[in-house]
N, C-alpha and C positions, 0 to 999 in steps of 0.2 A: 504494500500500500504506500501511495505516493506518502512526503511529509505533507505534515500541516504547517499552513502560514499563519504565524501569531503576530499583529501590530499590539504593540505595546505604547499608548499612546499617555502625552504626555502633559498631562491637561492645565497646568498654568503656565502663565507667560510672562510673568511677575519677574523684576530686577531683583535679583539675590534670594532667588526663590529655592526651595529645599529639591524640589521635583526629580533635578536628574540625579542626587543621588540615591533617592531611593527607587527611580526605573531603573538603574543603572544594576544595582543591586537583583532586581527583580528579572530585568531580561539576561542577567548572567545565570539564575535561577532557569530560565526556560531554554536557556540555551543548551543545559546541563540533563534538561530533560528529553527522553528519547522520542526523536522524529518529528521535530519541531524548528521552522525557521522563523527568526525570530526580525521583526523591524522597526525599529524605535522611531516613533515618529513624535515629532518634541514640537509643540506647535510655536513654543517661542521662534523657531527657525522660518516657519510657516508666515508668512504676511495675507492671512485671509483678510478679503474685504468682510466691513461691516454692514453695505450697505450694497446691496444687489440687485443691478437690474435683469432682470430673467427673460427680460427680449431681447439685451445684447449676449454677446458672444462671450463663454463663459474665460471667466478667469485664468491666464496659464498655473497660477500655485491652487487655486479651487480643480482644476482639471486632474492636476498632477495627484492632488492629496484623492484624491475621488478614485483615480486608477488603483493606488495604492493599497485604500482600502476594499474595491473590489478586490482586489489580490489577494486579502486578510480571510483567512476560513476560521479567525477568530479572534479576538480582541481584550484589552486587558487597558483597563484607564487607570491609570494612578491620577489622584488628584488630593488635592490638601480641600480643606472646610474653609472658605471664607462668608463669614456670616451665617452660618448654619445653614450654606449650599455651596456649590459648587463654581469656580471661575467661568466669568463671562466666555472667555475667549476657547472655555469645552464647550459650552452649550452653543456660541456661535460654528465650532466646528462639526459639530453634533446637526445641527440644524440646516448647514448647506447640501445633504445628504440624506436622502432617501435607501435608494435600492441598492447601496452598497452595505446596509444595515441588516435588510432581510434576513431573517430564516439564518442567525447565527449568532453563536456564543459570546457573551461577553460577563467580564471578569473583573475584580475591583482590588486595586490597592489604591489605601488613602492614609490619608496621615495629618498630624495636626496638633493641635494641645489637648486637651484632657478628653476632648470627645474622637478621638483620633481619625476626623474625618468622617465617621461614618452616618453622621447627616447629611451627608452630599453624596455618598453613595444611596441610602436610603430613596432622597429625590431622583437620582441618576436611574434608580430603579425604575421609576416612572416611564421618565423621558425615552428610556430605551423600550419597554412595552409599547410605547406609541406606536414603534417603528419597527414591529414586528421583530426584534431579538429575543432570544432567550438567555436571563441573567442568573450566571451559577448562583447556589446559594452558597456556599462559603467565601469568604473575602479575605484579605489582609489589611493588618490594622496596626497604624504607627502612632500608638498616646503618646505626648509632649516626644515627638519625633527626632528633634535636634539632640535629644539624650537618647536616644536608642542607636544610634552610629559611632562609631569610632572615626579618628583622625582620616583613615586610609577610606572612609566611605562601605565598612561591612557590618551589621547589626552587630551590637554586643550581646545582643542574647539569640542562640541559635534557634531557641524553639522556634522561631520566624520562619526556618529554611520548613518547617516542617509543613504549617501553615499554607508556604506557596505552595508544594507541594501537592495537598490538599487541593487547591484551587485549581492548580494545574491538570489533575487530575479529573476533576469534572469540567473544566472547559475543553478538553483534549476529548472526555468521551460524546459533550455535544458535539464538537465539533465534526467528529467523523462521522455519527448519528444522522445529524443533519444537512452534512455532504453527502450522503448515503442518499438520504429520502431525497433530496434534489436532483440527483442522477436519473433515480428513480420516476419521480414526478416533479415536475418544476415545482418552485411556491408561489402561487398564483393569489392575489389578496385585490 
C-alpha cells in the first residue's frame, strides 16, 4: 500500500510565536512513524489574501497551498489558544478551501497556558465538521507550553511521544479507511 501524505499544518503567524517548535517536534514524530510522508506547511511562510475576489483568477500562494492540500490524505493542525479560539490566519486558511477538506482525517496538537489550547481545538472541531472531515478523537496537548520544551526544542517529558502516537495512530487508520471508500465510491455531498 502506497504511503500516506500527512500536512502538518501550522496555524499561527504570530512574530515570536511558539508554533514551529512544537510542529517541528511533532512532524519528526510522524516522520518516525511507519509509511507516512510528512509536509509542514507553516502559514507564516504563506501570504494568503484576506480579502477575495472569487471572479478573479485565483491567487498563485491560494493555488499552491490548495494543491498541497489536495495532496494531504490527512492532516494534523497544531495551533496555540488565543482568546479561547483559534488564530485568524487558521481559520482564514481553513476557509479558502473547500474540496480539499472532504472525506478526510484531521488531527490536533495545541498548546498554550493553562488551558493548553484545547478550546481552539474544541471550536476547530466545528469548523472542520462543516467541511465534511473527520476529526480523531485523541489530540495532543501542551499546558503552559514554553515549560514543557527544553533549550534544543524536544519535550521534557516523554509521555508526549506516547500521546502523538496515539493520534497518529487513528489518523493513519482514517486515513487509509477513507482513501479506501473513495476508490471505492467517490464522496459525493
Amino acid at each position: 500500500m502506497s504511503a500516506l501524505r500527512l500536512a502538518v499544518i501550522i496555524g499561527s503567524n504570530r512574530e515570536g510565536r511558539f508554533g514551529p517548535t512544537v510542529a517541528d517536534w511533532f512532524a519528526e514524530q510522524a516522520r518516525q512513524f511507519d509509511g507516512l510522508e510528512v509536509d509542514v506547511i507553516d502559514l507564516a511562510e504563506i501570504p494568503l489574501p484576506t480579502v477575495i475576489d472569487f471572479g478573479a483568477a485565483p491567487d498563485a500562494h491560494v493555488s499552491q497551498l490548495g494543491e498541497r492540500l489536495e495532496r494531504a490524505d490527512a492532516y494534523v493542525v497544531v495551533t496555540p489558544e488565543y482568546n479561547h479560539s483559534f488564530p485568524a490566519a487558521l481559520k482564514n486558511a481553513i476557509d479558502l478551501y473547500r474540496e480539499q477538506w472532504r472525506a478526510k482525517p484531521v488531527g490536533f496538537v495545541s498548546y498554550g497556558g493553562m488551558g493548553g489550547g484545547l478550546r481552539a481545538v474544541e471550536q476547530l472541531r466545528l469548523v472542520f465538521a462543516e467541511l465534511h472531515t473527520v476529526t480523531v478523537r485523541d489530540s495532543v496537548s501542551f499546558h503552559n507550553a514554553w515549560d514543557r520544551f527544553d533549550a534544543h526544542g524536544r519535550p521534557v517529558d516523554e509521555g508526549c511521544n506516547a500521546a502523538a502516537k496515539g493520534t497518529l495512530n487513528q489518523l493513519t487508520w482514517w486515513a487509509r479507511a477513507l482513501r479506501n471508500a473513495k476508490t471505492a465510491e467517490p464522496y459525493d455531498v
